[in-house]
C-alpha positions in Angstrom: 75.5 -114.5 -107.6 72.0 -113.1 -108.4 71.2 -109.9 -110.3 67.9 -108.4 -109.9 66.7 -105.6 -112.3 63.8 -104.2 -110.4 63.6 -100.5 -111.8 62.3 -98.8 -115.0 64.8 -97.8 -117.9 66.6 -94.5 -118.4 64.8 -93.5 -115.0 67.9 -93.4 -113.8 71.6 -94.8 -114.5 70.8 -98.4 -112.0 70.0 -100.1 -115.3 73.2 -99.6 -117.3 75.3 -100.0 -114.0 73.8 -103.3 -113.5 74.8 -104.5 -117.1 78.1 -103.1 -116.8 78.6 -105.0 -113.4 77.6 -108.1 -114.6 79.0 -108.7 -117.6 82.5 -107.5 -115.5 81.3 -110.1 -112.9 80.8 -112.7 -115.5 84.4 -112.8 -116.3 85.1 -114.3 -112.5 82.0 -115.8 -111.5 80.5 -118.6 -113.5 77.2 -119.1 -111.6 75.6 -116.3 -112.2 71.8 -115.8 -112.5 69.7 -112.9 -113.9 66.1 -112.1 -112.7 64.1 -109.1 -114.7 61.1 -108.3 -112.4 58.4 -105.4 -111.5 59.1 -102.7 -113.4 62.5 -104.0 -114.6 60.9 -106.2 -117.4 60.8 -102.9 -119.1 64.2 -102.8 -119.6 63.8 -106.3 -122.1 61.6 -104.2 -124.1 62.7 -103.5 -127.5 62.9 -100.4 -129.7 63.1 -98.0 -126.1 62.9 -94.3 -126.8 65.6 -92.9 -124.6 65.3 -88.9 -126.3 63.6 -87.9 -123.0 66.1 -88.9 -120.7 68.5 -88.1 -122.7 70.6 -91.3 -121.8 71.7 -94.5 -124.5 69.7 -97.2 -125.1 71.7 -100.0 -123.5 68.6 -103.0 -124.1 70.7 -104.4 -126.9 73.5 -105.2 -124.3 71.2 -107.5 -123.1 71.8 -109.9 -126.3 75.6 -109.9 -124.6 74.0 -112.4 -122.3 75.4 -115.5 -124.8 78.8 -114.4 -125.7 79.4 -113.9 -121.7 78.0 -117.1 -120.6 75.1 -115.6 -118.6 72.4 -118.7 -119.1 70.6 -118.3 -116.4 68.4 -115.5 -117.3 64.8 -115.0 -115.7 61.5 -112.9 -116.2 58.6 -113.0 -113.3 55.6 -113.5 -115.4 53.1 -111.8 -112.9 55.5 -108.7 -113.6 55.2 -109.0 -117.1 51.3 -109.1 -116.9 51.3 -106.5 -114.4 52.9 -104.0 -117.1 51.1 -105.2 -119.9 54.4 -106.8 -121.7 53.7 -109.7 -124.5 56.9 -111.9 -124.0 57.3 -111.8 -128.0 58.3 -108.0 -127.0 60.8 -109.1 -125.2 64.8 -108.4 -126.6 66.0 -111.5 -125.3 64.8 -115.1 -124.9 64.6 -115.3 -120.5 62.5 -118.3 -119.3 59.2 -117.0 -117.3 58.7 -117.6 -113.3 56.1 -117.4 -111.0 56.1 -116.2 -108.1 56.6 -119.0 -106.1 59.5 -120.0 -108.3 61.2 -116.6 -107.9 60.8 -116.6 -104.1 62.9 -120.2 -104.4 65.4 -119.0 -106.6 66.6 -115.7 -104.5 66.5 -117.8 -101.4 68.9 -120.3 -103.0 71.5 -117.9 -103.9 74.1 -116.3 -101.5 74.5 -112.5 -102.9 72.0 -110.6 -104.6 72.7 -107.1 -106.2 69.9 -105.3 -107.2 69.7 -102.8 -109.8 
């Protein structure tokens, strides 16, 4: 099972649901991969100021990854570039992909949920 996090934080609630659902899904499924790309590598970002949207900053969930199991945990690196992100920004340690790589990796896998 495949998680993509495609949107921006706080713009609306897809980002927390997706956490939620995976770390729900990690308790039945041990295969599960996480893939942070276009404008969800904002979500990795640390320090978010959520005042404006009036919503919690869930980023720090993210370091939940470990204690859950979740080891396969991904960031597109022409994504990152494209926002102007420095992977030391990043909350969590996710290993970088191209494009070509990503392309493999959500044709390998048989459901996708995307967030």
């Amino acid at each position: 099972m495949t998680f993509v996090f495609r949107s921006a934080p706080h713009s609306s609630t897809a980002g927390r649901e997706g956490v939620d659902a995976l770390l729900a899904a990690s308790a039945y499924c041990e295969d599960i991969c996480v893939i942070f790309m276009d404008e969800g590598v904002n979500q990795l970002l640390v320090g978010q100021d959520t005042t404006s949207s009036l919503m919690k900053d869930y980023a720090p969930m993210f370091k939940l990854f470990d204690l859950y199991d979740v080891e396969q945990v991904y960031v597109h690196d022409a994504s990152l570039q494209a926002q102007g992100i420095q992977y030391a920004e990043l909350i969590i340690d996710a290993e970088t992909v191209t494009t070509e790589e990503l392309k493999l990796k959500l044709s390998s896998t048989k459901k996708i949920l995307t967030f």
